[in-house]
C-alpha positions in Angstrom: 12.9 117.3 184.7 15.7 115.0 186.7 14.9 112.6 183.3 15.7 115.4 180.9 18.9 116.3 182.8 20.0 112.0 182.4 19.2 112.0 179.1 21.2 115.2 178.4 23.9 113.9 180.4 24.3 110.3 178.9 24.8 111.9 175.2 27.0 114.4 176.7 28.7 112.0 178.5 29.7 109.7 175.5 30.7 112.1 172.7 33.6 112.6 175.3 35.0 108.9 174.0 33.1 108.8 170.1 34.3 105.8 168.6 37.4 106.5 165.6 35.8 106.3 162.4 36.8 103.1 160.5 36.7 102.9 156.9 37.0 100.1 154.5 40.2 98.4 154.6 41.3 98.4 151.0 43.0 94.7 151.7 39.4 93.9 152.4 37.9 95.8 149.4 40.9 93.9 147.2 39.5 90.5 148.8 35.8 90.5 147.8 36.9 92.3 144.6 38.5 88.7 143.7 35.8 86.6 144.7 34.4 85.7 141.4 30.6 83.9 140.6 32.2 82.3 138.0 34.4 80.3 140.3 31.4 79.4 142.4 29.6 78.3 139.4 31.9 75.8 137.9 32.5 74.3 141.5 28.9 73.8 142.1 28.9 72.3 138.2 31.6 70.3 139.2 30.4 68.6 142.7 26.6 68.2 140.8 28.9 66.2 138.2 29.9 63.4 141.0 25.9 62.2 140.6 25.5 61.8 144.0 27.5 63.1 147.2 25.5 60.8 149.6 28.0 59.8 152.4 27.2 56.0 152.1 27.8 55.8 148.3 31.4 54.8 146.5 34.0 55.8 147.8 36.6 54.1 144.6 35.0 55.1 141.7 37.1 57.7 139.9 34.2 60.1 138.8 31.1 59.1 140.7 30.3 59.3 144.7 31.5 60.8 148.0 34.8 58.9 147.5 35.9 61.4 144.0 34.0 64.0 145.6 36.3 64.5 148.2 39.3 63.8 146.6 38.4 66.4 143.8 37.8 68.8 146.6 41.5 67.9 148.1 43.1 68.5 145.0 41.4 71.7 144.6 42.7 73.1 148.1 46.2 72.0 147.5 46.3 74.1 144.3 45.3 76.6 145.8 47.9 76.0 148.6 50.8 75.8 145.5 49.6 79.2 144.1 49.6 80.9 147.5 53.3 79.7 147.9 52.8 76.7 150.3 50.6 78.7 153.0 47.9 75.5 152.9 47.8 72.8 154.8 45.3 70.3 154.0 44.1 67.0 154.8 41.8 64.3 155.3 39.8 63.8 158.8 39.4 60.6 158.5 36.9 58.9 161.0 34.6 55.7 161.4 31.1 56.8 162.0 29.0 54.7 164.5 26.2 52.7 163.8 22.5 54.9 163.6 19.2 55.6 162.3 21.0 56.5 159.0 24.3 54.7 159.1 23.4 50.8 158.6 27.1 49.8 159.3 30.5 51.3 160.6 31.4 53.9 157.6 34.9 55.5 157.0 34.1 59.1 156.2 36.7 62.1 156.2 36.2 65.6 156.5 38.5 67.8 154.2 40.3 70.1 155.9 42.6 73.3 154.9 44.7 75.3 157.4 46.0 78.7 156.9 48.6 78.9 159.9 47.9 82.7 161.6 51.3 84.3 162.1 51.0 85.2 165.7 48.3 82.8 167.4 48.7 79.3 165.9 46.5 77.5 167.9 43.7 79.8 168.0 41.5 79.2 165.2 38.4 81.0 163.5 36.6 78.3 161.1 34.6 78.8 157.9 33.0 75.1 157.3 30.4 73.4 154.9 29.5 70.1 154.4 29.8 68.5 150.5 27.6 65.6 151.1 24.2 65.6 149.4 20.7 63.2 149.6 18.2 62.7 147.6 14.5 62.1 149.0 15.5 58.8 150.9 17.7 59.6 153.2 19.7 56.3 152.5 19.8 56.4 149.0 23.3 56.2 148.2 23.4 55.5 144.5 20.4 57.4 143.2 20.8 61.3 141.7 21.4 63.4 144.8 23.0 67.1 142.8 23.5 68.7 145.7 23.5 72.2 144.0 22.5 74.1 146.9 22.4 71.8 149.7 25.4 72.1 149.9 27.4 72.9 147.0 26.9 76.4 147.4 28.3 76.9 150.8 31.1 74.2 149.3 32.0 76.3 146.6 31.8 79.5 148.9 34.4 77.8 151.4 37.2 76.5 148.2 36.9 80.2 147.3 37.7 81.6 150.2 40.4 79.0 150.6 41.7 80.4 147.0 41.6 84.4 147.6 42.1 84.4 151.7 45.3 81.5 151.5 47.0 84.9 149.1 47.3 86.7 152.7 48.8 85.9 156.2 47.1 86.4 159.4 47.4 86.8 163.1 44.9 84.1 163.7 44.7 80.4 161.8 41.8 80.2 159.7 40.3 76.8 158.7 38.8 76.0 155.4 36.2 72.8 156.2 34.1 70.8 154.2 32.1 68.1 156.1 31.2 64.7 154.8 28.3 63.2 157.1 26.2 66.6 157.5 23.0 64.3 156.1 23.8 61.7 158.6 23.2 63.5 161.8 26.0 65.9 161.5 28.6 63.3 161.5 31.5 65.4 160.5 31.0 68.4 162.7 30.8 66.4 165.7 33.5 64.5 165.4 35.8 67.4 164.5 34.0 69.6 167.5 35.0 67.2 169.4 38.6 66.7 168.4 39.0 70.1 168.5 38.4 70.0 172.0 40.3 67.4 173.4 43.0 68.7 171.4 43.1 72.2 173.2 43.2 74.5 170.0 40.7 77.3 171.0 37.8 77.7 168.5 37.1 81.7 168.2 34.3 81.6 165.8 32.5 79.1 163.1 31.3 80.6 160.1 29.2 77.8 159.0 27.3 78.2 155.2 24.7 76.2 154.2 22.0 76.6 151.1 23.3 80.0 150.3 22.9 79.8 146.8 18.7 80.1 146.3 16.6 83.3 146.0 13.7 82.3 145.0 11.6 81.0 148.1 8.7 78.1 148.0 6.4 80.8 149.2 7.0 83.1 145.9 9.5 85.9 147.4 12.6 86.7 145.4 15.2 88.4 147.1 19.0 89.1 146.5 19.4 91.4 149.1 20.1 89.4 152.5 20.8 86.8 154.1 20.3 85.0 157.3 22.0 84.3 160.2 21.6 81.8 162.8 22.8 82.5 166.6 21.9 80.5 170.0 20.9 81.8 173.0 21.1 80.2 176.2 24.4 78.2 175.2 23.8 74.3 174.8 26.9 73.6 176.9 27.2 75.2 180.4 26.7 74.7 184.0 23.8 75.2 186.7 25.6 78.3 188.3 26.4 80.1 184.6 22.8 79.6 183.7 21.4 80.5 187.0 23.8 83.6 186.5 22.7 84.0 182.7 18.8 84.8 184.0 19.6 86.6 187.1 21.9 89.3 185.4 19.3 89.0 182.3 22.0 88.1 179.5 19.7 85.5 177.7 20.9 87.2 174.3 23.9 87.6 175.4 25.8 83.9 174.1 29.5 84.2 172.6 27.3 83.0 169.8 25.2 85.5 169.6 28.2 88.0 169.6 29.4 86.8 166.6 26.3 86.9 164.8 26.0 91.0 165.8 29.9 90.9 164.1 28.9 89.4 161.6 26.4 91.9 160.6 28.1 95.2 161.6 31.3 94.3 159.7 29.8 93.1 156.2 27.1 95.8 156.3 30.1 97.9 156.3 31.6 96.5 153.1 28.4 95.5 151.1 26.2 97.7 149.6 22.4 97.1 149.0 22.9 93.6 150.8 22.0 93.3 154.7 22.6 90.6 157.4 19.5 89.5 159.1 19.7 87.8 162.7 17.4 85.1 163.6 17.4 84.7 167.4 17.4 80.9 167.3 20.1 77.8 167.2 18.7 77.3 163.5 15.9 76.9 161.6 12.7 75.8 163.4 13.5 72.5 164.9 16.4 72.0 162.4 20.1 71.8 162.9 23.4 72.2 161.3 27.1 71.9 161.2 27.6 74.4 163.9 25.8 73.0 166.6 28.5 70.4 167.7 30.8 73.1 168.1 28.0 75.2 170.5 28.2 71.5 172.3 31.8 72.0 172.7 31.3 75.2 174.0 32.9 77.2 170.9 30.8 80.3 169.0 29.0 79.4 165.9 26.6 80.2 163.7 24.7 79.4 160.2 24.7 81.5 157.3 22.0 80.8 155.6 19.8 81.7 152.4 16.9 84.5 153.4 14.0 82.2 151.4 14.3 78.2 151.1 12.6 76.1 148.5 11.7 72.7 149.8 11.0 71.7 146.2 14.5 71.7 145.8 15.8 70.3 149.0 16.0 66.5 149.3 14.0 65.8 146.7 14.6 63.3 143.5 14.6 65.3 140.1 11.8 64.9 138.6 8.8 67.1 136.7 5.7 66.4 139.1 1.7 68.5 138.0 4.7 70.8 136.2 6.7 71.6 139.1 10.3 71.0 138.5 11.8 69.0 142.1 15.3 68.4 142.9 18.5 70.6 144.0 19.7 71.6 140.6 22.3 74.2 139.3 19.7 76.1 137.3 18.5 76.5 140.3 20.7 78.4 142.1 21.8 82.6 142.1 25.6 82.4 141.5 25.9 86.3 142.0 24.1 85.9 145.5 26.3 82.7 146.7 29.1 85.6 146.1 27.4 88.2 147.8 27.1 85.8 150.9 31.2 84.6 150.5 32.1 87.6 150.5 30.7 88.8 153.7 32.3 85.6 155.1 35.5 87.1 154.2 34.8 90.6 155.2 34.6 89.3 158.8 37.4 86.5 158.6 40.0 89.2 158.0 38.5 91.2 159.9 38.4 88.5 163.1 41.7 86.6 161.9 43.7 90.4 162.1 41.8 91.6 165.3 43.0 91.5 168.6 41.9 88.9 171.2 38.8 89.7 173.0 39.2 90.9 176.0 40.2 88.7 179.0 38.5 88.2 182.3 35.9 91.2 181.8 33.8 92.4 185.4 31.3 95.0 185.9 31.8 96.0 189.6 29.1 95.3 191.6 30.4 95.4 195.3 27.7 98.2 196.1 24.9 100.0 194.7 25.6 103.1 193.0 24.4 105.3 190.2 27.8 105.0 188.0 28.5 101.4 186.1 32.3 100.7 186.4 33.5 97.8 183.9 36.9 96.4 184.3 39.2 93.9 182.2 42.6 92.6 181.5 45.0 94.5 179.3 45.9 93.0 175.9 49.2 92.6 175.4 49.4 92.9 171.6 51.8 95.8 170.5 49.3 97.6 168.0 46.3 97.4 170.3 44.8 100.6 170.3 42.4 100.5 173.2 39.4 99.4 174.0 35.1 99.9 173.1 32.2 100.0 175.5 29.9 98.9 173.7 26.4 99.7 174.9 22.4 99.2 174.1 18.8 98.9 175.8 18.2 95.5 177.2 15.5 95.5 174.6 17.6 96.2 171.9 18.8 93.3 169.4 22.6 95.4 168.5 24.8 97.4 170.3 23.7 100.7 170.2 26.6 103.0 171.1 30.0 102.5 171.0 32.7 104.7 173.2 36.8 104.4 173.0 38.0 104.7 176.0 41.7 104.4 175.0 44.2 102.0 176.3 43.4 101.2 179.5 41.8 98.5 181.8 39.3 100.4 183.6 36.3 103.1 182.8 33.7 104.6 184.9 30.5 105.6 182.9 29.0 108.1 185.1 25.2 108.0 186.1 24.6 105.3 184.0 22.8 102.7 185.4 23.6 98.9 185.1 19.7 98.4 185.6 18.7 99.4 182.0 21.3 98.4 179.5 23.7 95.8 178.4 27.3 96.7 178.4 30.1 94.9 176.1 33.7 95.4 175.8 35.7 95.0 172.7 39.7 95.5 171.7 40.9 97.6 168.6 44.1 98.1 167.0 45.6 100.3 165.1 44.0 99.3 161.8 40.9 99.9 163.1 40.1 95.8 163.3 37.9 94.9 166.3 37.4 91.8 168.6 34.6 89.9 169.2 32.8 91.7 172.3 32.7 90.1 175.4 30.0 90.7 178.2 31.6 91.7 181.4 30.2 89.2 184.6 29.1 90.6 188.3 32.3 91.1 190.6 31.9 92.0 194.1 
């Protein structure tokens, strides 16, 4: 019976504070609206067109190589920048990478880079990112055919059209448009950015990162149009003995800012997208594989990969060629042009979303200075003049997404009564007035 009377009094207890229903946001509905597969298309035509992307090959021929690649991709972002009345910033990261297993020499390589100034927090960024270099089957084959349809045109293209619908609208936040060179290398580009980043001081919110996003039919014969992957770490690469020892004792293993973003990620784009669902793969990335984002979980900052639900290793790093009939190589006939824009457009479902959001709550406790039956959570209140209030955001410790949400209004403090902090994780998130929510933040032991 005392069981019953708990259960009855948790439900009771939260439709009390029931979350305000949030629709579509018809900005965001006009957004992925003008997302068009045809623009995807002819980008993905047009970096296959370069022959090879390989970060080693020419960089002064005016139609072949990373060199025209990149300067191609430049050109592309400052139209857009022109069209959207000057709101584009963009530029070369230039750097010299080092020496390694697949650099034979000191190499100049340069990231392209397009900033979209937020209006309120300039250097406070949210990052969507791909990398335009391709390969072929030897890694260090600069001058052979290397299309790079998929790996990584698609997430390429995905990232110029954001650039050209998202530069069309302001935000609080600065959003970054980046395209790595040196992904193939050993995630040249990423690292060195990462790492810029953070010397620099600019505070990294989130990384969107998108690569092979454009293939649905898988090596092991599934087809499917309908979802797509994303990538999240756990136990963050960069932290300290005390915050992991912490981490395990309080039992927030899936609990990373990372991991956070990833639950965003779904919720918001499952809001927008019909028929089309974001699947979260508890893991860094693909088994014993890496990506653009993981310099930035190096760093410290939240980021994921967005990737395709089935690959085809037929068509990654392979030469083109017809082998017992099977067709090799990453090739634009290849790729779903209707599901790359499926997958940019839940990018840009949760950009605005993120970029227009209040911050995340600061300095977030649960109170722990005795034992009790009640959990008290505490935090900082945001000073932004349309912040609405505040979400506890609640599931089972066994659970893989927030469960239960509860507004609580606009205040710093909330008592859930007889609710114990033994069986469930507690998040709190900011909303404002257009019903656009932060990132939620996990609230740490104070006594």
């Amino acid at each position: 019976m005392k069981v019953k009377v708990f259960l009855i009094f948790f439900i009771f207890s939260a439709s009390l504070f029931s979350q305000p229903v949030i629709k579509r946001n018809p900005t965001v509905v006009e957004i992925i609206q003008r997302i068009s597969a045809d623009s995807i298309k002819r980008n993905i035509e047009r970096l296959v067109n370069f022959h090879t992307r390989h970060s080693l090959s020419d960089t002064t021929n005016p139609n072949r190589g990373i060199g025209a690649a990149r300067r191609w991709i430049k050109s592309e972002l400052e139209r857009y920048g022109k069209e959207s009345g000057g709101r584009l910033k963009v530029e070369f990261d230039e750097f010299i990478a080092p020496i390694g297993p697949r650099v034979p020499k000191p190499t100049k390589m340069a990231n392209v880079i397009a900033t979209l100034p937020g209006k309120i927090y300039k250097d406070k960024v949210y990052i969507v990112s791909a990398h335009y270099d391709s390969r072929s089957g030897d890694a260090l084959d600069s001058t052979g055919f290397a299309p790079g349809a998929n790996d990584d045109g698609s997430g390429t293209s995905a990232v110029l059209e954001l650039a050209r619908v998202l530069s069309r609208y302001e935000f609080d936040f600065t959003i970054m448009f980046v395209l790595f060179a040196g992904e193939e290398q050993g995630l040249l580009g990423s690292r060195h950015l990462a790492k810029k980043l953070k010397d620099s001081g600019i505070t990294v919110l989130g990384v969107l990162n998108n690569d092979i996003i454009g293939n649905t039919e898988g090596g092991n014969g599934v087809v499917d149009n309908t979802r797509v992957r994303v990538f999240s770490e756990g136990l963050p690469i960069s932290r300290d003995e005390s915050m992991l020892r912490l981490i395990t004792q309080v039992g927030l293993e899936n609990d990373s800012p990372s991991r956070q973003l990833a639950r965003y990620i779904k919720e918001v784009a499952e809001r927008y997208l019909d028929n089309f669902k974001v699947e979260l793969v508890f893991r860094r990335d693909r088994f014993l594989r890496g990506g653009d984002h993981t310099p930035f979980n190096e760093q410290g900052f939240p980021a994921v990969r967005i990737s395709e639900m089935n690959e085809n290793y037929s068509r990654q790093h392979q030469n083109v060629r017809v082998e017992k009939g099977i067709k090799y190589g990453d090739l634009p006939e290849f790729v779903d042009y209707g599901y790359c824009a499926n997958i940019t457009r839940a990018n840009a479902i949760v950009l605005y979303h993120l970029a227009n959001a209040p911050l995340p709550p600061q300095n977030p406790k649960i109170k722990v200075s005795e034992l009790e039956y009640d959990t008290t959570l505490k935090w900082d209140l945001n000073s932004e003049d349309d912040l609405m209030g505040y979400n506890i955001c609640i599931r089972e410790t066994t659970s893989p997404l927030w469960e239960r949400k509860i507004f609580v209004g606009k205040v710093n403090e909330f008592t859930l009564k007889n609710i114990s902090k033994d069986n469930f994780i507690f998040g709190i998130q900011a909303v404002d007035l257009d019903g656009n929510e932060s990132l939620v933040v996990i609230p740490l032991p104070e006594r």
